[in-house]
N, C-alpha and C positions, 0 to 999 in steps of 0.2 A: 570438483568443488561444488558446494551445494547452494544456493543462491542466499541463502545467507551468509554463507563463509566469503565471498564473494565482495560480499556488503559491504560486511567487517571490515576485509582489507580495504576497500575505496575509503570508505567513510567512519567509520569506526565503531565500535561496541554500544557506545554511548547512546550514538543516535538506534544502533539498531533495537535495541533494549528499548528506547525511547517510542519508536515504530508498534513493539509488541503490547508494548505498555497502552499506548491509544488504541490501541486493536480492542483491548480485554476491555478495556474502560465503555466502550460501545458497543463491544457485543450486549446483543439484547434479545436470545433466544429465536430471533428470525433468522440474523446473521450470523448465527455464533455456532450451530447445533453441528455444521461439517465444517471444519478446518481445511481439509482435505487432504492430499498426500505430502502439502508440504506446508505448515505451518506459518512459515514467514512469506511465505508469498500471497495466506490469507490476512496477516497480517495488512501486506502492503495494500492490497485493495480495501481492506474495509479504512485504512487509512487515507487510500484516495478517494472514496466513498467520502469519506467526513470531514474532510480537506485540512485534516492534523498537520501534512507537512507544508499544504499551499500558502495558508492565512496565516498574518502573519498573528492574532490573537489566537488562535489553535497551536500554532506551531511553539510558542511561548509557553501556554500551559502544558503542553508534554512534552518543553524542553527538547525539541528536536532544531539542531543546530546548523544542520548544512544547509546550503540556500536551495530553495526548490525545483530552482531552475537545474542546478546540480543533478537532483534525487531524479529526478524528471526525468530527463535525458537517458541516467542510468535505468532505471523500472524500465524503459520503451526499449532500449537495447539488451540485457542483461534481465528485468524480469519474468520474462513468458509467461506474463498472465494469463496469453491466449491459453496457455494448458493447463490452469485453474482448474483444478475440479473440486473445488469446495463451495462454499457461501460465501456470497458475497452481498455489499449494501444494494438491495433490490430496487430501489428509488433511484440509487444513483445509477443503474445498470437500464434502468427502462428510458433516461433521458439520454440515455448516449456518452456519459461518463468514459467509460472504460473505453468507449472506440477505439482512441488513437494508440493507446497499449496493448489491445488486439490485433492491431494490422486493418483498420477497419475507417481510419480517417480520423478527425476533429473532432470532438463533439459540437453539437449544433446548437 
């Protein structure tokens, strides 16, 4: 099952569709130029990147409905960021963002 289909079943089309949708709406030719092998998992970081699913005024405008803490939990066990090989938001990646979805700790 591919980490989207995966989504789906937890949490639904809605939100996942919702996820891709704030992906594309911020790509911006730094972030956007490699997706990598697997699409929705660039999705999900450029979404942790721009905190679409954290806040609760981001999470409103692109309609993503599960609570964070949910989405959270799931990305850190089920998404493998760590095997990202696309782009990702390079700001958010140089302050330690992603850490703790790498295997890597907290961010600081």
């Amino acid at each position: 099952m591919s980490i989207r289909e995966g989504f789906v079943a937890r949490f639904g089309e809605a939100d996942a569709a919702a996820i891709e949708a704030a992906a594309r709406e911020h790509s911006n030719g730094i972030n956007s130029t490699r997706t990598g092998s697997d699409p929705f998992r660039w999705a999900i970081a450029i979404a942790i990147g721009y905190q679409c699913m954290e806040l609760g005024r981001y999470r409103a405008h692109h309609g993503i409905v599960t609570p964070w803490t949910d989405l959270k939990a799931w990305i850190i066990e089920h998404g493998n960021l760590k095997d990202h090989d696309g782009d990702v938001d390079y700001l958010s990646m140089f302050i330690g963002t992603y850490n703790e979805y790498v295997g890597k700790g907290a961010s600081q």
